[in-house]
KEKE-3310 file (N, C-alpha, C; in steps of 0.2 Angstrom, whole numbers, plus 5000, padded with zeros to 4 digits):
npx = (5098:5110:5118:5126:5116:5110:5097:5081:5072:5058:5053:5042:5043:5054:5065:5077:5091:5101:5117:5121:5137:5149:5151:5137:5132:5141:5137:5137:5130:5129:5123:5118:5118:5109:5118:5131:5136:5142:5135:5137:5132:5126:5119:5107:5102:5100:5086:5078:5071:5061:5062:5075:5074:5066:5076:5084:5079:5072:5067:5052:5055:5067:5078:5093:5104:5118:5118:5115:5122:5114:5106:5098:5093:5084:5086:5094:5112:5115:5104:5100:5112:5108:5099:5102:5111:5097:5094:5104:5104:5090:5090:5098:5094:5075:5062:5050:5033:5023:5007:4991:4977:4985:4998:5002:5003:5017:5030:5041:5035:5027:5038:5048:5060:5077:5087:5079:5074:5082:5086:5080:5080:5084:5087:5085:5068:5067:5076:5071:5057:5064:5067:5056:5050:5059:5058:5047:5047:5059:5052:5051:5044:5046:5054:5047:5033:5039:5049:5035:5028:5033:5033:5018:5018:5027:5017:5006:5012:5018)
npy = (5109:5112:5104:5091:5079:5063:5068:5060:5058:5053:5045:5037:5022:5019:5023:5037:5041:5053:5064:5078:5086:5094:5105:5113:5113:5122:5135:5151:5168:5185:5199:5214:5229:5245:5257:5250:5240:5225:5208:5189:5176:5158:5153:5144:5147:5162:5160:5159:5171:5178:5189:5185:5173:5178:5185:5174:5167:5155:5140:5128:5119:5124:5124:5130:5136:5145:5155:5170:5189:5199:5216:5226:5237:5243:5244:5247:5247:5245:5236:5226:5219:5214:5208:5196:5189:5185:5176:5167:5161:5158:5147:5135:5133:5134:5146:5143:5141:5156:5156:5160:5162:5173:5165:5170:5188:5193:5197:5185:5177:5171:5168:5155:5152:5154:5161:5167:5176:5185:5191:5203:5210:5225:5230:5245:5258:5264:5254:5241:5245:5246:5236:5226:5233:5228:5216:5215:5219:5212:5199:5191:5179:5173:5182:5194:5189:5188:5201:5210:5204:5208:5221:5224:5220:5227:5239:5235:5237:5228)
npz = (4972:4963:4968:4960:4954:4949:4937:4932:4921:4913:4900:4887:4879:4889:4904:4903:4911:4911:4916:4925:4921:4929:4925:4923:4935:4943:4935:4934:4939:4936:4943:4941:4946:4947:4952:4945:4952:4953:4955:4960:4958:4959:4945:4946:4959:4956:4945:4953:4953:4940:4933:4929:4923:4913:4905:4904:4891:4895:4890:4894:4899:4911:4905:4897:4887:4891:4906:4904:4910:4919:4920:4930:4933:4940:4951:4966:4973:4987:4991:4981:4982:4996:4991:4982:4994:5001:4990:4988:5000:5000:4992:4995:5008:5008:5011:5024:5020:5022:5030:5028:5035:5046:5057:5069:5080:5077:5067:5071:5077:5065:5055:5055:5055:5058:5050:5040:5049:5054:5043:5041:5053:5059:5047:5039:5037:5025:5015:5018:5010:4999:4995:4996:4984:4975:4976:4972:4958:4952:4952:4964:4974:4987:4991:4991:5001:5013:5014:5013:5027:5037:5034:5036:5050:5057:5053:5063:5076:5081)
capx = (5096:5113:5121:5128:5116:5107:5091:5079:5067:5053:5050:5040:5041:5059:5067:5080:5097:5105:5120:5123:5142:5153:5150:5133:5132:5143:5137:5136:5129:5129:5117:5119:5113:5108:5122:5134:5139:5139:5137:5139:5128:5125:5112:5100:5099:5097:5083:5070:5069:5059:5065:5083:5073:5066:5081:5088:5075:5072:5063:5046:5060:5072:5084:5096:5113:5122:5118:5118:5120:5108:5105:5091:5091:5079:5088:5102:5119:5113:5097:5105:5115:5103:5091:5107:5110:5093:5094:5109:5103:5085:5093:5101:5085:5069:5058:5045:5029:5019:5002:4986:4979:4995:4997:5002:5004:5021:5036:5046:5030:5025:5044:5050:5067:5079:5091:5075:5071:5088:5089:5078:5082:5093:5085:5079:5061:5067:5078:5064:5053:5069:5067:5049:5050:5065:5055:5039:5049:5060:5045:5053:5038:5046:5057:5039:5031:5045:5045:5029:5025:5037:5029:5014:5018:5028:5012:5004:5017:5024)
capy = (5109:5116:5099:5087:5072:5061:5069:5054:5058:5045:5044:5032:5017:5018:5028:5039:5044:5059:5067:5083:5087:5099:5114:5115:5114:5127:5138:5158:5173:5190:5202:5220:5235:5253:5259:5248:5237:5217:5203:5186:5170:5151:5154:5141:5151:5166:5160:5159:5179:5178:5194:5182:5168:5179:5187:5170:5165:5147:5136:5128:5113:5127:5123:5137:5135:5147:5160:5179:5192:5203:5220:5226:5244:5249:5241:5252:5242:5239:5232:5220:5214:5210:5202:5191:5187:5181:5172:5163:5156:5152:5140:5129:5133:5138:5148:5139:5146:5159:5155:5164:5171:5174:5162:5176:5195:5194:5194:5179:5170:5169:5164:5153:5151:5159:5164:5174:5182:5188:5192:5207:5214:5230:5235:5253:5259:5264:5246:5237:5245:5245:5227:5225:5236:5224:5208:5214:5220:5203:5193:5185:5179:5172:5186:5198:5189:5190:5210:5213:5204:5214:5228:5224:5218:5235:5241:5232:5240:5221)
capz = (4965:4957:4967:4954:4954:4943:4934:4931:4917:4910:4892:4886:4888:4896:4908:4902:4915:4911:4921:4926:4921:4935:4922:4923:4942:4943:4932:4938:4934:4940:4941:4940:4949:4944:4952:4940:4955:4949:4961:4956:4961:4955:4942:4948:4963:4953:4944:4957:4950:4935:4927:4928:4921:4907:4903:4898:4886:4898:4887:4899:4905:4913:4901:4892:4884:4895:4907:4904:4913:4919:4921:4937:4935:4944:4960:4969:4975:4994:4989:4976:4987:5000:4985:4981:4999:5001:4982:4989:5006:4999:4985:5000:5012:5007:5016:5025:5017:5026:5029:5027:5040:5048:5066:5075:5076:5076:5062:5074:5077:5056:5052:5060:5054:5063:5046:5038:5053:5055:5038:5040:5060:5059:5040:5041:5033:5016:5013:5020:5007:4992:4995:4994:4979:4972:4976:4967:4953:4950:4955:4969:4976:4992:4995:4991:5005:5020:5014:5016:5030:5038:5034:5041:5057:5060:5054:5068:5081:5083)
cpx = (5102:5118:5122:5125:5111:5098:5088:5072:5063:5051:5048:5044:5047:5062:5076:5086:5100:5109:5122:5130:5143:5152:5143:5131:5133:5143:5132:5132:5131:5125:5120:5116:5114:5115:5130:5138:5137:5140:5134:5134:5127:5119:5106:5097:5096:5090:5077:5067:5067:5061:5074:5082:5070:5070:5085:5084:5073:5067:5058:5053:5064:5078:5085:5104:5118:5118:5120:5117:5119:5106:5098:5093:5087:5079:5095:5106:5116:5108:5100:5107:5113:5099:5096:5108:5105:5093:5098:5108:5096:5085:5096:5095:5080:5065:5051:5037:5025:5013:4998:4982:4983:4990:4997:5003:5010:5026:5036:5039:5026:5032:5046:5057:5072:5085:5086:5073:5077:5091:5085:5078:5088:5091:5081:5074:5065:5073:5072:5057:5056:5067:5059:5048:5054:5061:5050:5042:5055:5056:5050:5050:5040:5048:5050:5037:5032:5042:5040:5024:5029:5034:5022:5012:5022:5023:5005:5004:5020:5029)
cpy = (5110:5108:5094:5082:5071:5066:5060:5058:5054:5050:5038:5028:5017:5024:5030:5042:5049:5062:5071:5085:5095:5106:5117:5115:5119:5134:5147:5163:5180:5197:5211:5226:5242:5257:5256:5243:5229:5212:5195:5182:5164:5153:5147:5144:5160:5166:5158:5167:5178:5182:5190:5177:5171:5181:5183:5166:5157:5144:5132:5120:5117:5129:5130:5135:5137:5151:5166:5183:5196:5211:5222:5231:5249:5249:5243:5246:5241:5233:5228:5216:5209:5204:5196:5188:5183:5174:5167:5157:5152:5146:5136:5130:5137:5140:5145:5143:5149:5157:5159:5161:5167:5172:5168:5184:5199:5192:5188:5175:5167:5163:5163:5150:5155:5164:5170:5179:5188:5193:5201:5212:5216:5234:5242:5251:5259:5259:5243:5238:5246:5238:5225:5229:5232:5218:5208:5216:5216:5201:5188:5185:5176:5179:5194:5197:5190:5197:5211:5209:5205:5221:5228:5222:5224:5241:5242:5234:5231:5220)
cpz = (4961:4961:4960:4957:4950:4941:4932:4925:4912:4904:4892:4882:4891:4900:4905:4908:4909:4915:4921:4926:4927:4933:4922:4928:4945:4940:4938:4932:4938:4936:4943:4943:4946:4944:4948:4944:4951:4956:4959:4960:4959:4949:4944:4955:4961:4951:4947:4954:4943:4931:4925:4924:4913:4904:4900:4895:4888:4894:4895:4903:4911:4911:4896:4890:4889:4896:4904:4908:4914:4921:4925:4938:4936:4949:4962:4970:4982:4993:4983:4978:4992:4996:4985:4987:5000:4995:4985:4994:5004:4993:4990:5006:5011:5011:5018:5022:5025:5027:5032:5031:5045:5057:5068:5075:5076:5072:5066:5074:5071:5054:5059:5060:5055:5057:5044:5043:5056:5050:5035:5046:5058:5054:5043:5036:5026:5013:5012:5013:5000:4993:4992:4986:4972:4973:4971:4959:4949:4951:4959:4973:4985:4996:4998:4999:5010:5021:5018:5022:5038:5041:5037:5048:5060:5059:5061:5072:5083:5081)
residu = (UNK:UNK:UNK:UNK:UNK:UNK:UNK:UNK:UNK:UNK:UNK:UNK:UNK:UNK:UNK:UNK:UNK:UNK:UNK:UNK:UNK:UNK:UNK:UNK:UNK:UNK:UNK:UNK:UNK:UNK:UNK:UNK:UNK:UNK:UNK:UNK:UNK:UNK:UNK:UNK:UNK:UNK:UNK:UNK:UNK:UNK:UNK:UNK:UNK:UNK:UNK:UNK:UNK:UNK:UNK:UNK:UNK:UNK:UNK:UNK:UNK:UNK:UNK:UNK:UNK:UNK:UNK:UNK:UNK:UNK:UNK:UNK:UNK:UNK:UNK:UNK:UNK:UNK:UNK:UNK:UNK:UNK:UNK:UNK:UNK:UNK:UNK:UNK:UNK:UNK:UNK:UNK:UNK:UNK:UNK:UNK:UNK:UNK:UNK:UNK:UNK:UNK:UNK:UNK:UNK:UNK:UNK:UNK:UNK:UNK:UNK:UNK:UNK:UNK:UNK:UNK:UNK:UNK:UNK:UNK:UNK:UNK:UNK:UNK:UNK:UNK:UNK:UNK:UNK:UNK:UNK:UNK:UNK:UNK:UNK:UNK:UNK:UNK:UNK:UNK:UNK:UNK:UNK:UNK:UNK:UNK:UNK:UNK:UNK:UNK:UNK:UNK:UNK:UNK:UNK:UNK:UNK:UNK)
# end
């Protein structure tokens, strides 16, 4: 999405090109945590987080002048960082969706992509549940998911 390539948008009756200049490709933000740590990101990776996307007043296109950047303090410096970590890989690979009811009763056997499944082995309980807390609280509805089905397959004992 933040690659530089042609936008195609039909008006009627013709089709309209428009092209993405190098600056609006590149455009960053950084986001802020509780603890006053800052970490930085593309903003179109950013704005899968809707409080990033309300933050910058996005007209229903997407479209905004320039980024600002955003204060998330209700979210410590580890957990920020993790958020943005995900923020960053799911803007070059999206996570494949989860599906309802869950194939298997194991995390590795729901995701099946070996960077998400990676992305949560090693987290202790109270990350695990700063995250899930952090996900429903940016409305990061992918990273929500992962989260909690996390949590529920440790709930499981799987």
């Amino acid at each position: 999405c933040c690659a530089c390539y042609h936008i195609i948008a039909l008006a009627f009756p013709s089709i309209i090109i428009a092209t993405m200049n190098a600056d609006e490709c590149m455009e960053t933000i950084k986001l802020t945590s509780r603890g006053g740590d800052s970490f930085e990101l593309p903003y179109a990776a950013a704005r899968l987080a809707h409080v990033v996307r309300d933050a910058n007043d996005e007209n229903d296109d997407g479209d905004i002048d320039s980024p600002e950047d955003v204060e998330i303090l209700k979210v410590n410096s580890p957990c920020l960082e993790k958020v943005v970590e995900f923020l960053k890989h799911y803007h070059e690979e999206a996570l494949t969706e989860i599906k309802t009811p869950l194939e298997d009763n194991t995390f590795e056997g729901n995701v099946k992509q070996e960077w998400y499944q990676n992305f949560l082995k090693g987290i202790d309980q109270p990350m695990l549940f700063d995250l899930v807390t952090a996900a429903n609280f940016m409305a990061i509805q992918p990273l929500l998911d992962l989260t909690c089905l996390k949590v529920s397959c440790q709930l499981m004992g799987k």
